[in-house]
C-alpha positions, 0 to 999 in steps of 0.5 A, a space after each residue: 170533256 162532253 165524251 167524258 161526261 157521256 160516260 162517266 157513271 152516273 152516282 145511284 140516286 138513295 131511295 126515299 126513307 120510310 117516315 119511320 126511319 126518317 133521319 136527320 142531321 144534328 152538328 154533322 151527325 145523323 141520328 133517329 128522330 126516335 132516339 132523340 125523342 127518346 132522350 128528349 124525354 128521359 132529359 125532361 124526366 130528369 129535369 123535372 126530378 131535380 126542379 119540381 123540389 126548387 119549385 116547391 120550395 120557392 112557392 113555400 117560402 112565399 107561405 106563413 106557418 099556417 098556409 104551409 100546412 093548410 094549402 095545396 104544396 104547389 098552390 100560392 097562398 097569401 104573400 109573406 116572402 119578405 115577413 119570412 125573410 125578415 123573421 130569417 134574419 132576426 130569430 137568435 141575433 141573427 145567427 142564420 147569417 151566421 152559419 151563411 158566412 162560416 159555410 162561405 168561409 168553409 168552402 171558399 177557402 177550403 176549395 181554393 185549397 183544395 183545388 191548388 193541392 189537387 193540381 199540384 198532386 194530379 200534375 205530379 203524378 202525371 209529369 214526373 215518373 218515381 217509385 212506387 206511383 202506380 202503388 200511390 195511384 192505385 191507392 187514390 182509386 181504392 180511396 174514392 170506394 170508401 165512404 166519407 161517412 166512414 171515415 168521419 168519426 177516425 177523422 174527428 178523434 185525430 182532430 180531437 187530438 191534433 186539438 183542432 176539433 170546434 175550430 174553423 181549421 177542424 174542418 179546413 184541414 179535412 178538406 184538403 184530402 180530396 182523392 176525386 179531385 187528385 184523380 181528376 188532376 191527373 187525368 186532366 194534367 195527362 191530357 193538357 200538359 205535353 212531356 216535350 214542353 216541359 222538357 223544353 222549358 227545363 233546356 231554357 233552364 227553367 226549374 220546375 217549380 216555375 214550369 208548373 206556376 207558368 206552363 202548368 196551371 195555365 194548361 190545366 186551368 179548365 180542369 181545376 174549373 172543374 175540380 173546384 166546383 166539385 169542391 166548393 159543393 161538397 164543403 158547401 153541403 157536408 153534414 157528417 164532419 161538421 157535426 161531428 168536429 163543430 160544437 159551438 153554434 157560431 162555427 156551425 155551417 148552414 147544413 149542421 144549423 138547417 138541419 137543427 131547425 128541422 129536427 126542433 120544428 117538430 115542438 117550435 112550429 114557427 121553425 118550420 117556416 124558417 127552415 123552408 126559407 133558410 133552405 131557399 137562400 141556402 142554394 142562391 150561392 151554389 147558383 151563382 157559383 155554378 153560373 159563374 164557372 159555367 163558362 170557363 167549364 164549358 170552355 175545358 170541355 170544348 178544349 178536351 174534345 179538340 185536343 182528342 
């Protein structure tokens, strides 16, 4: 053993790295401390994009209607949040809350929807093997290059004729087509839900309908996560549709309704205020979603990256 020891080789010793191309380890991988500054920075950029407009508007809505245009946009002035929140509450009966529910209602039960004929499609397409589905899956790619603006106004005239036009199923019925969702699904449902399972579940005699309630949904649970979040913000922030479809103001979401306000504030200035405000509490639901969802979507992403 010492003669071993004596002439085994001994292992070459790694010269010392320069400061500039020091490394060091991140979860097992070595990456450049200019890379990460790198990253770091556009990271900070892009945070400070999407936030500095919420800390905007959490500083505006603490304003009156003459210090929101006599101070500084980033600057505190005199605290009236809850005289805000109560003119919110109390301008046309209330009809702010009006609009919070009809957007609940549109994007809650529009995206449960959504996501369950999304899973249902997406898995479909992965498990089963019929004529003509690379035709329908190519047509579920083509479909997500047109515009949903484009769309809009064909979709308000076949409402109009279904009779569905200024009614909570003019909008909930849209909602249901959802090629991003379906595209998502499938690739999901290829990923999560293995062929010889279920073609061991059909042995045990199981129907299919029961093998997707049971094997399915619970494969792609983490990815119907995330086509329901996807869901939720686009019924949550539509525009174009609802303008179009709704007419009544008590079926008006809060994008249709806020966007009224704003445009109206130009001879009302006391709206101006109350757009700011609406708008404020216009995002504590996407908030709660979001932190809600976290968790299970974070979950699917961990999942994925073991499975691969």
């Amino acid at each position: 053993m010492a003669s071993d020891l004596l002439t085994r080789p001994s292992s070459p010793v790694a010269p010392p790295l320069d400061a500039r191309t020091r490394t060091i380890f991140v979860n097992g991988d070595r990456v450049s401390r200019g890379w990460m500054a790198i990253v770091t920075t556009v990271m900070v950029v892009v945070a400070a994009y999407f936030l500095v407009p919420v800390l905007w508007l959490v500083i505006a809505s603490t304003k009156s209607t003459g210090d929101l245009f006599s101070t500084p946009g980033f600057a505190f002035a005199d605290w009236h949040l809850w005289d805000n929140l109560v003119a919110l509450s109390t301008h046309q009966d209330g009809i702010f809350w009006r609009w919070t529910l009809n957007s609940i209602i549109y994007s809650v039960i529009g995206s449960a929807f959504t996501t369950l004929v999304c899973a249902i499609t997406g898995y479909a397409l992965a498990v089963y093997r019929f004529r003509g589905r690379s035709a329908l899956i190519a047509v579920v790619l083509a479909s997500l290059l047109v515009p949903g603006t484009v769309i809009a106004q064909p979709t308000y005239v076949l409402l109009v004729h279904l009779g569905l036009d200024n009614t909570y199923f003019g909008l909930l019925l849209p909602a249901l087509c959802y090629p991003f969702g379906v595209l998502l699904s499938f690739i999901y449902a290829q990923g999560s839900v293995p062929i010889s399972l279920i073609e061991a579940a059909r042995l045990d005699g199981a129907g299919e309908l029961r093998i997707f309630t049971t094997l399915g949904l619970r494969l792609m649970s983490s990815g119907m996560v995330t086509v329901l979040l996807f869901a939720f913000l686009g019924s949550w922030n539509s525009y174009i549709l609802p303008l179009f479809v709704l007419t009544d103001s008590s079926l008006m979401p809060l994008t249709v309704g806020l966007t009224g306000w704003s445009q109206a504030s130009i001879t009302i200035p006391g709206l101006q205020i109350l757009t700011v405000i609406g708008s404020l509490v216009s995002i504590i639901p996407i908030a709660i979603v979001f932190l809600s969802l976290q968790r299970f979507w974070r979950a699917g992403l961990s999942a994925g990256s073991i499975r691969g």
